[in-house]
C-alpha positions in Angstrom: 0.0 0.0 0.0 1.1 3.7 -0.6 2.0 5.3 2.6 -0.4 8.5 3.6 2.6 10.9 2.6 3.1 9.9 -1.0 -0.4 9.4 -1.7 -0.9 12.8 -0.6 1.5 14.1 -2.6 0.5 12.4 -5.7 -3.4 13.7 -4.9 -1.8 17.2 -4.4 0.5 16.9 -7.6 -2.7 15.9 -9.9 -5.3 18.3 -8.3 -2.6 21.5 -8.7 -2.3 19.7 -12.2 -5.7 19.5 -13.5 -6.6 23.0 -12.5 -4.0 24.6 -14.3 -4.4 22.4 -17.0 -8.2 23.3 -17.1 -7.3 26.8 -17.2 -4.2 26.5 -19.6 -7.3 24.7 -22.2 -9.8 27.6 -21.5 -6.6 30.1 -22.7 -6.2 27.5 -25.8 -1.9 27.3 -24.0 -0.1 23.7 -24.5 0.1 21.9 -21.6 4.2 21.4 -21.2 4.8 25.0 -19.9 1.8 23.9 -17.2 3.4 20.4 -15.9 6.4 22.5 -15.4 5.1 25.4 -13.6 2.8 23.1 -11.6 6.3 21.9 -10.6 7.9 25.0 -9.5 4.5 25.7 -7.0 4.4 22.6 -6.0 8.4 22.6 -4.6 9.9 26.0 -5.2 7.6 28.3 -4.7 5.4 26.7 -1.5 7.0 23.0 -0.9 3.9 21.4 -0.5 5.5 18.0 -1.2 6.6 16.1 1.5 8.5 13.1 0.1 10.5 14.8 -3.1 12.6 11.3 -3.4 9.5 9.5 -4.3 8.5 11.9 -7.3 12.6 12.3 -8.2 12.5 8.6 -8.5 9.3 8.5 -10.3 10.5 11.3 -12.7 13.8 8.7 -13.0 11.3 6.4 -14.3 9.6 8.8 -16.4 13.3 9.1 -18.5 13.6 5.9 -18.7 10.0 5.3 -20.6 10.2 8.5 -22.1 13.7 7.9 -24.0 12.5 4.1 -24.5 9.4 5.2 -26.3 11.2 8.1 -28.2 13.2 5.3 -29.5 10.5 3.4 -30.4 9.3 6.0 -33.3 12.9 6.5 -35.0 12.1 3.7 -37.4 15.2 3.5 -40.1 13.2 2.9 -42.5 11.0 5.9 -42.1 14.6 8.2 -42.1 16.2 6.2 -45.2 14.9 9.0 -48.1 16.3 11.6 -45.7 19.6 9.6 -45.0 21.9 11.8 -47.0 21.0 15.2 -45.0 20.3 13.4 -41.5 24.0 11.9 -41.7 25.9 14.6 -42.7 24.1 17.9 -42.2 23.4 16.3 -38.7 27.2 15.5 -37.9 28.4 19.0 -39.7 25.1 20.6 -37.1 26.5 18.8 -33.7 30.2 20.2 -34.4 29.8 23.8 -35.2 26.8 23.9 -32.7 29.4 22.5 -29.9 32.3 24.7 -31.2 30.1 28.1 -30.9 28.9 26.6 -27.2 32.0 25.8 -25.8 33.6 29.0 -27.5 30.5 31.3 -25.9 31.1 29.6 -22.5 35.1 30.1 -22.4 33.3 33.8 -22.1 32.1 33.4 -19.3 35.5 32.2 -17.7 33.9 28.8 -17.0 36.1 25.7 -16.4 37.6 24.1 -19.7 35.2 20.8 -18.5 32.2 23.0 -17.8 32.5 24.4 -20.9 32.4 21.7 -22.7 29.7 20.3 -20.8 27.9 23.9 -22.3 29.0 23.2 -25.6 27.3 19.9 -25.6 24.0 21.4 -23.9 24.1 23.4 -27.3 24.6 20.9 -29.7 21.5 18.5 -28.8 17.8 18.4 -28.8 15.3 16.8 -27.0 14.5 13.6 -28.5 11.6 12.9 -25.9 9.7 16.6 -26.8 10.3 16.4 -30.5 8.9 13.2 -30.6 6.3 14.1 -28.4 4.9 16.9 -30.3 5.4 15.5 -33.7 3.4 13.0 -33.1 1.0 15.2 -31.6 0.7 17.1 -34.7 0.6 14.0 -36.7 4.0 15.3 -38.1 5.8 12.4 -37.5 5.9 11.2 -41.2 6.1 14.9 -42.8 9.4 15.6 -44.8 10.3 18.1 -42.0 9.4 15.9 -39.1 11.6 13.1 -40.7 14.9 15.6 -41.0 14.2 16.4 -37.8 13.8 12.8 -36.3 17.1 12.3 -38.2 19.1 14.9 -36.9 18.2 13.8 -33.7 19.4 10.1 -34.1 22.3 11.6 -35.0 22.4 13.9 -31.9 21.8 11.2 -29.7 25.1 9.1 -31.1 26.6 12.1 -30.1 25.7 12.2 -26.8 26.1 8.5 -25.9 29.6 9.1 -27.3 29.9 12.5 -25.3 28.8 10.3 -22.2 31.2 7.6 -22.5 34.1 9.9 -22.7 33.1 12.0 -20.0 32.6 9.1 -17.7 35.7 7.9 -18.0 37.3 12.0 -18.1 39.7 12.2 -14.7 40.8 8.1 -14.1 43.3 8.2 -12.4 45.1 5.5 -14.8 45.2 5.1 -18.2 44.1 1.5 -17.0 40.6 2.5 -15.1 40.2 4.9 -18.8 40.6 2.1 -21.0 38.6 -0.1 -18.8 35.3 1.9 -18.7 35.8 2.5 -23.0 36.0 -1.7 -23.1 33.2 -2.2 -20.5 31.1 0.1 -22.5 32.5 -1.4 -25.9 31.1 -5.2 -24.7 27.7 -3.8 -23.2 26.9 -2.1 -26.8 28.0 -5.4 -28.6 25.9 -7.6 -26.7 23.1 -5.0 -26.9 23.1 -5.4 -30.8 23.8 -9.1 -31.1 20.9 -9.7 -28.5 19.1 -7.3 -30.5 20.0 -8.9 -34.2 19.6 -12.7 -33.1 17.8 -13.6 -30.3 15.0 -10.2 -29.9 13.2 -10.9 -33.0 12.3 -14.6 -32.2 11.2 -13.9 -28.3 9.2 -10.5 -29.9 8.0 -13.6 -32.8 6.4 -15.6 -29.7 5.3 -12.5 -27.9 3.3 -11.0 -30.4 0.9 -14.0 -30.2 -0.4 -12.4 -27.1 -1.2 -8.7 -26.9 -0.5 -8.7 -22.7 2.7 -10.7 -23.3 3.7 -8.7 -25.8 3.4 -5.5 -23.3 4.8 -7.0 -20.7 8.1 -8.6 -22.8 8.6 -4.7 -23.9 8.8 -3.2 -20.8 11.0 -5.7 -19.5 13.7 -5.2 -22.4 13.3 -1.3 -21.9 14.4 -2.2 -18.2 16.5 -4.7 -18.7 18.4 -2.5 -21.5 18.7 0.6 -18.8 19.9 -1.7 -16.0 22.3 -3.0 -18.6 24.0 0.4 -19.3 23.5 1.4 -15.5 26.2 -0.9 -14.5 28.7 2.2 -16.1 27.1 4.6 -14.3 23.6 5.3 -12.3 23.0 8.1 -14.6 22.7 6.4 -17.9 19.7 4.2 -17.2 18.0 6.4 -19.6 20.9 5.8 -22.7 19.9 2.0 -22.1 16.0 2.7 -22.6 16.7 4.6 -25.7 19.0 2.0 -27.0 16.4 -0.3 -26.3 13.6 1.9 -28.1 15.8 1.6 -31.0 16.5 -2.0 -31.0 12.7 -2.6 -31.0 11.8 0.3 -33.1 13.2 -1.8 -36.2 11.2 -4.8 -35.5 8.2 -5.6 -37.5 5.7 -5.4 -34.2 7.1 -1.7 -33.1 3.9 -0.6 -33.9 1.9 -3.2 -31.8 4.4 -2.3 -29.4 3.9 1.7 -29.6 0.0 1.5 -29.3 0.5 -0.8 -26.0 3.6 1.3 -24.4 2.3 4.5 -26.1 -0.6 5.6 -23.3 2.5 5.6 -20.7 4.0 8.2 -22.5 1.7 11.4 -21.7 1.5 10.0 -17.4 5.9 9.8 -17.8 5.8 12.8 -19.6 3.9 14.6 -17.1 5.8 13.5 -14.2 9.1 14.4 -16.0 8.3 18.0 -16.5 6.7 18.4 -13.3 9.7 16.9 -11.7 12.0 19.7 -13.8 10.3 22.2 -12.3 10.4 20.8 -8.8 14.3 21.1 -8.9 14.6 24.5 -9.8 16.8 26.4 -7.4 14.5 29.6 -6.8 17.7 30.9 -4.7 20.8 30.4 -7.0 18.2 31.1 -10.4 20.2 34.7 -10.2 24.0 33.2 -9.8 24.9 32.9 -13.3 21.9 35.2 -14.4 23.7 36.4 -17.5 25.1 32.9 -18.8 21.5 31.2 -18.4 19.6 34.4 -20.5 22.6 34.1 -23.3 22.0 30.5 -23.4 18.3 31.1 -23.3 18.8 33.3 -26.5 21.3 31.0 -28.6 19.3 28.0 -27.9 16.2 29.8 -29.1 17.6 31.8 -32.0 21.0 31.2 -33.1 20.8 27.5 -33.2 17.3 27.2 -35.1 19.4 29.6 -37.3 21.9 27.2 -38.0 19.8 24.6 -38.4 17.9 26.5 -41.5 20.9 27.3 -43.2 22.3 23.5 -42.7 18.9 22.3 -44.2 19.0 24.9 -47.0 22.2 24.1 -47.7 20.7 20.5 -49.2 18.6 22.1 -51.4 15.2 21.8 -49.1 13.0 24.6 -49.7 12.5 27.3 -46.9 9.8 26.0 -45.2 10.8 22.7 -44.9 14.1 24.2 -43.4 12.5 26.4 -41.6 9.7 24.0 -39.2 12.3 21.4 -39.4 14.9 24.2 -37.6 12.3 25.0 -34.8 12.6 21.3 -33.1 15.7 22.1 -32.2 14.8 25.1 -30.1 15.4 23.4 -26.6 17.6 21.3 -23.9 17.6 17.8 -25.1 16.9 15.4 -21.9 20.5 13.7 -23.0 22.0 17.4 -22.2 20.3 16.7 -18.4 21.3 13.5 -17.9 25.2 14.6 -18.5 24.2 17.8 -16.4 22.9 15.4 -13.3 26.4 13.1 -14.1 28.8 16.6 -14.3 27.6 17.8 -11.2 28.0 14.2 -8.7 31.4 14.0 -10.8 32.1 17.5 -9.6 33.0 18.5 -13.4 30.6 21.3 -13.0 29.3 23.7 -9.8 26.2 24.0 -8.3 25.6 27.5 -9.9 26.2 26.0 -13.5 24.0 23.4 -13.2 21.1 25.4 -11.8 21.5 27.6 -14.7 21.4 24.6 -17.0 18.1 23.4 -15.1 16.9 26.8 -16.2 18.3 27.3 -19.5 16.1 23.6 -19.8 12.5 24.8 -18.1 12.5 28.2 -20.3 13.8 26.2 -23.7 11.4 23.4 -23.2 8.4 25.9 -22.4 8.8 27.9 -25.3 9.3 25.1 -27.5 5.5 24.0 -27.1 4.5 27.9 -28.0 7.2 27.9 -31.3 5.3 24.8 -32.7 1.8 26.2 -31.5 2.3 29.0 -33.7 5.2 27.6 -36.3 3.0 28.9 -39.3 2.3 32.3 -38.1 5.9 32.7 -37.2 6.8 31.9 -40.6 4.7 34.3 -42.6 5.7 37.3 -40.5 9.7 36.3 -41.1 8.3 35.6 -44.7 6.8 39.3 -44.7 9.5 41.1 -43.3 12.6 38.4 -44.3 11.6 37.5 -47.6 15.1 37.8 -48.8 16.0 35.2 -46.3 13.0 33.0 -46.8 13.0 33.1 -50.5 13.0 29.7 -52.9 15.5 29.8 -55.0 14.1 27.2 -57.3 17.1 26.6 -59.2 17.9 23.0 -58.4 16.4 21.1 -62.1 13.8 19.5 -59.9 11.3 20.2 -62.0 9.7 18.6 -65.3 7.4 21.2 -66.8 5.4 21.4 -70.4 7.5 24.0 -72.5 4.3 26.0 -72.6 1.9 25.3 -70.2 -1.0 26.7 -72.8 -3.3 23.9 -72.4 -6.3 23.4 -70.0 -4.5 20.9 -66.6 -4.8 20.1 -62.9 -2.5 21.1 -59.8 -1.8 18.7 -57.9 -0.4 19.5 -54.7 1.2 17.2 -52.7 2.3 13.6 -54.1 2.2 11.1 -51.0 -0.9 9.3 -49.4 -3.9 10.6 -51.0 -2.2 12.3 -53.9 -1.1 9.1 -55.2 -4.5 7.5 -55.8 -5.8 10.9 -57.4 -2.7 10.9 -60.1 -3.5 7.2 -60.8 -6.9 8.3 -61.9 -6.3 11.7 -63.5 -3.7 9.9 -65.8 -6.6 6.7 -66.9 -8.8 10.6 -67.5 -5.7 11.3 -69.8 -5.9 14.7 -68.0 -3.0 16.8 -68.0 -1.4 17.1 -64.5 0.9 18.8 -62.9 2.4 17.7 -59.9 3.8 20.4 -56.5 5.9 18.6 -53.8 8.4 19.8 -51.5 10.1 16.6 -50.8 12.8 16.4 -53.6 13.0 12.4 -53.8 9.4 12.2 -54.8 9.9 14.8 -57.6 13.2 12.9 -58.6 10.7 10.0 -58.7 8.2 11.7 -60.6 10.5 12.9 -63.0 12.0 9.8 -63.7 8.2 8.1 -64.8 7.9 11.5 -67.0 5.3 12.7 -65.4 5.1 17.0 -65.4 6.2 17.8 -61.5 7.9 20.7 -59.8 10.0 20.8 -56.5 8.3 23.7 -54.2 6.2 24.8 -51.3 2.5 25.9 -52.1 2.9 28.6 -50.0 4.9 30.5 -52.5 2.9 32.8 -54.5 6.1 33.1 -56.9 5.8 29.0 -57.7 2.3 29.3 -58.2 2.2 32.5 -61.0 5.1 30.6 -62.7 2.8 27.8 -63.8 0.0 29.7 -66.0 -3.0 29.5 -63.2 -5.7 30.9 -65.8 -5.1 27.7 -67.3 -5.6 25.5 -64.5 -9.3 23.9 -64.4 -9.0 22.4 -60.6 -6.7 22.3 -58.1 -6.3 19.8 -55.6 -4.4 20.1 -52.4 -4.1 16.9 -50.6 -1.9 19.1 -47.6 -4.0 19.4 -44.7 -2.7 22.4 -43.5 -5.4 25.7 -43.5 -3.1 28.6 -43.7 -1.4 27.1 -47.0 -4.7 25.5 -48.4 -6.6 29.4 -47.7 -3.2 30.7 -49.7 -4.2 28.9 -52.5 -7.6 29.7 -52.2 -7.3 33.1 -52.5 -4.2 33.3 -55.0 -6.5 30.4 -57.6 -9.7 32.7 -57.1 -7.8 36.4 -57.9 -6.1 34.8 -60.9 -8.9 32.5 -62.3 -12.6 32.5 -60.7 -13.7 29.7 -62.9 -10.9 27.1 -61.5 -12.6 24.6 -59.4 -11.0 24.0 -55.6 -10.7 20.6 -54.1 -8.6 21.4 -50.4 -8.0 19.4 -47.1 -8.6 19.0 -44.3 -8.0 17.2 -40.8 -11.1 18.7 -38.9 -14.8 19.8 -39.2 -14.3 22.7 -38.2 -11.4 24.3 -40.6 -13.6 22.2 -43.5 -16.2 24.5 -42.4 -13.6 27.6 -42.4 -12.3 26.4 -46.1 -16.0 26.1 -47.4 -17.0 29.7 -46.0 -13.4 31.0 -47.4 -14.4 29.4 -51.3 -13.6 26.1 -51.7 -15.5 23.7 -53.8 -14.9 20.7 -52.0 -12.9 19.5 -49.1 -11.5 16.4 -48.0 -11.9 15.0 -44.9 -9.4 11.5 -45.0 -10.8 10.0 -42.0 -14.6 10.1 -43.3 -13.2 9.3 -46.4 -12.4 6.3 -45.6 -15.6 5.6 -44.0 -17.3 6.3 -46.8 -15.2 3.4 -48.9 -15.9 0.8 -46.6 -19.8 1.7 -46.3 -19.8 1.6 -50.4 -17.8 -1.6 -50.2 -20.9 -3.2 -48.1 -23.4 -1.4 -50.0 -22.0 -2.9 -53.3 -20.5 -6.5 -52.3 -22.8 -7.8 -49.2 -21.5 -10.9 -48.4 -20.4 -12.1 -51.7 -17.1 -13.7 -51.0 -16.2 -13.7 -54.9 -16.3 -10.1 -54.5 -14.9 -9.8 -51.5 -12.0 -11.8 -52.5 -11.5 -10.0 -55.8 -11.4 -6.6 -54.2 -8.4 -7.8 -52.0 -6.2 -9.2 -54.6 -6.7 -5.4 -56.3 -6.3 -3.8 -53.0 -3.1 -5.7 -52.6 -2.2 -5.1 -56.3 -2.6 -1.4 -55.1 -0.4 -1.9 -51.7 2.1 -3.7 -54.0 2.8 -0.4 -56.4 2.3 2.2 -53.9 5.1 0.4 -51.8 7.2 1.0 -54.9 6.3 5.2 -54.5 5.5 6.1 -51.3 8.1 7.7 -49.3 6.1 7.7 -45.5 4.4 4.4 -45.1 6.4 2.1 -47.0 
């Protein structure tokens, strides 16, 4: 049984919780900045907790699950068509990112070890948030959300290796240094052979039984972060993420997701609530000036970086531009050395206290920069346009010489956009194709079929290709500030083009209708729709039945061949 003290304190914790969640809903705010300012009342600001251990432990756990199920959703083979920029822009992002840290920290007349330590909080994101709210958004799959995801496995190879070194930093003998590399060297070998030969056979048995199969995956998660616990206490959440990946790339991971998955938003709140329960309310002012310039190049400079990195491979701007605001914040990796610095004594008390900030304020704003990720980019597209501007001049494109006959714009190639070429081309209809993910149009462009590499939000891209001649336009990107963009541009140049938009809600369907659409797509009803028209026309008829499977799986066959997000 709980003892009276921590059940009080988890009743206090979820009542103080819920009411500023309430609130935070009512005031339309995300609900991260809330778990961590429910922390700082709860501790700093009127220590109403009585047994901080317990919820420090329980936040411990919260890591571990956290990391483990952020794991879980990098998928390889969801990064492989981004490989190219995730490998090398990533590595080229971590080193000039650390060098500008750890030169910005020397400033401060900091330690050579703290700043390094600083140079490392700079170079890494959180894993655990951007996963978080990418899925959230349903982003997970978008061409930016997969950069992203890949710039963060990269990151996170990084900070394993970071951690390794830095454990074994100050040995007294070359011997106890060489030791702790091997130790570490053996734990990852055997966590990859386990992983190759002897995981997919017990998750084989497992997945006969959706309990077993829960209970088998929490178990390795555990297992994994004991495992790399035995280097140090620290790095029980390296081990869960290690384990995350080793399941991630295992045909059940998503079984496995939808059964760990409703963990994730109980950890998550316990996590954040846990970081603001160890702020230190009287040393927040010691290294005032270090935390606010940290605050600002975490924030501005490296999201900075990370759009000229992602522009530098030829992605257009606003790719670039929502893939460089996930990396606005402290990555949980950056704690967990932070935690390990400070019992190693490589850093003070008053450095990490400003990192604990530097991590509250970053991973607030972070949920506010998404929030409002397309209104930021049309006011820096207003008053930056020379910064923002596509400079379509990379042959991704396969146009008519003169585009003088009648055609549909299709925008947006993968999921529904597929389907809707294959049966514009049996129409023989002239079609051309808009997609901002460059290995799609190099795909496109290969069948011959007229495509062009850009975003439909620019109003340049869209006067370029003859709209007066354009008979409908569909946009299969569910996003209502680009699809209203459209809108209007289509209906100024030509009033008689027809407008098929989408949509993931009834309520922005209703917005698009009101604003001039002609039709709008709702995916989900959609496919509600089919399968009510499948009953309607085949009953029970198993000659049917069978018939429309071996099409449908004709269908799977060649979109597996095309599609870049659910392959």
């Amino acid at each position: 049984m709980l003892e009276g003290g921590i059940f009080f304190d988890l009743t206090i914790i979820f009542l103080v919780v819920t009411m500023l969640a309430f609130i935070a809903k009512l005031l339309k705010q995300p609900l991260i900045p809330v778990y961590i300012i429910s922390g700082i009342i709860l501790v700093p600001v009127l220590n109403l907790i009585q047994d901080q251990t317990f919820v420090s432990s329980l936040s411990q756990f919260g890591i571990v699950f956290l990391l483990f199920i952020a794991g879980l959703e990098l998928d390889f083979d969801r990064l492989r068509h981004v490989s190219f920029v995730a490998s090398i822009g990533g590595t080229i992002l971590v080193l000039v990112l650390f060098l500008i840290g750890f030169a910005i920290a020397n400033i401060f007349s900091v330690t050579s070890i703290s700043a390094v330590y600083l140079g490392l909080l700079f170079s890494f994101s959180s894993t655990m948030v951007v996963v978080k709210v990418l899925s959230d958004r349903k982003e997970l799959d978008s061409l930016h959300g997969k950069i992203a995801l890949g710039f963060l496995v990269i990151q996170d190879v990084f900070a394993i290796f970071a951690f390794i070194v830095l454990t074994s930093y100050g040995q007294s003998s070359l011997f106890e240094f060489f030791l702790i590399i091997l130790k570490v060297f053996v734990i990852l070998i055997s966590m990859y052979l386990f992983s190759k030969y002897l995981l997919p056979s017990i998750f084989s048995f497992a997945a006969k039984s959706q309990e077993l199969l829960f209970v088998v995956s929490i178990a390795v998660c555990l297992a994994f972060a004991l495992i790399f616990g035995l280097v140090s206490p620290h790095a029980l959440g390296i081990g869960a993420f290690l384990a995350g990946l080793a399941l991630a790339n295992l045909p059940y991971n998503v079984e496995i997701i939808s059964r760990v998955g409703p963990l994730k938003d109980f950890f998550s709140l316990l996590f954040f609530i846990a970081l603001g329960m160890s702020l230190p309310l009287d040393s927040v002012m010691s290294s005032f000036y270090l935390s606010i310039t940290f605050i600002f190049l975490i924030i501005f400079l490296r999201p900075l970086i990370t759009f000229i990195v992602v522009r530098f491979f030829n992605y257009m701007p606003r790719v670039s531009f929502l893939t460089a605001l996930t990396q606005s914040q402290v990555s949980e990796f950056a704690l967990i050395l932070a935690f390990f610095g400070l019992s190693a004594n490589h850093i003070s008390e008053d450095l990490f206290s400003s990192i604990i900030v530097i991590a509250i304020v970053s991973l607030s704003l972070t949920s506010y920069l998404f929030q409002h990720q397309s209104g930021i980019y049309n006011t820096l597209k207003k008053y930056l346009g020379w910064i923002l501007k596509s400079n379509n001049n990379y042959d991704l494109e396969y146009l008519p010489d003169k585009i003088n006959k009648k055609f549909i714009l299709l925008l947006g190639y993968d999921r529904l956009g597929y389907g809707i070429l294959q049966t514009l081309q049996k129409r023989n209809e002239i079609v051309i194709v808009v997609d901002f993910n460059p290995e799609i149009i190099k795909k496109l462009m290969e069948e011959g079929i007229h495509c062009v590499y850009g975003d439909i939000s620019d109003l340049e891209l869209l006067n370029n290709l003859n709209l007066k001649q354009c008979k409908l336009v569909i946009s299969t990107i569910p996003e209502k500030t680009s699809n209203l963009l459209v809108l209007q541009q289509i209906k100024e140049i030509n009033k008689k083009a027809l407008c098929y938009l989408t949509s993931e809600t009834i309520n922005e369907a209703y917005e698009l209708y009101e604003e001039g659409a002609d039709y709008v797509i709702i995916p989900r009803m959609i496919g509600g729709k089919h399968i009510s028209n499948m009953i309607e026309t085949n009953g029970f008829n198993y000659k049917k039945i069978l018939q429309n499977k071996i099409e449908h799986l004709n269908e799977l066959s060649e979109r597996k061949k095309h599609a870049s997000r659910h392959d």
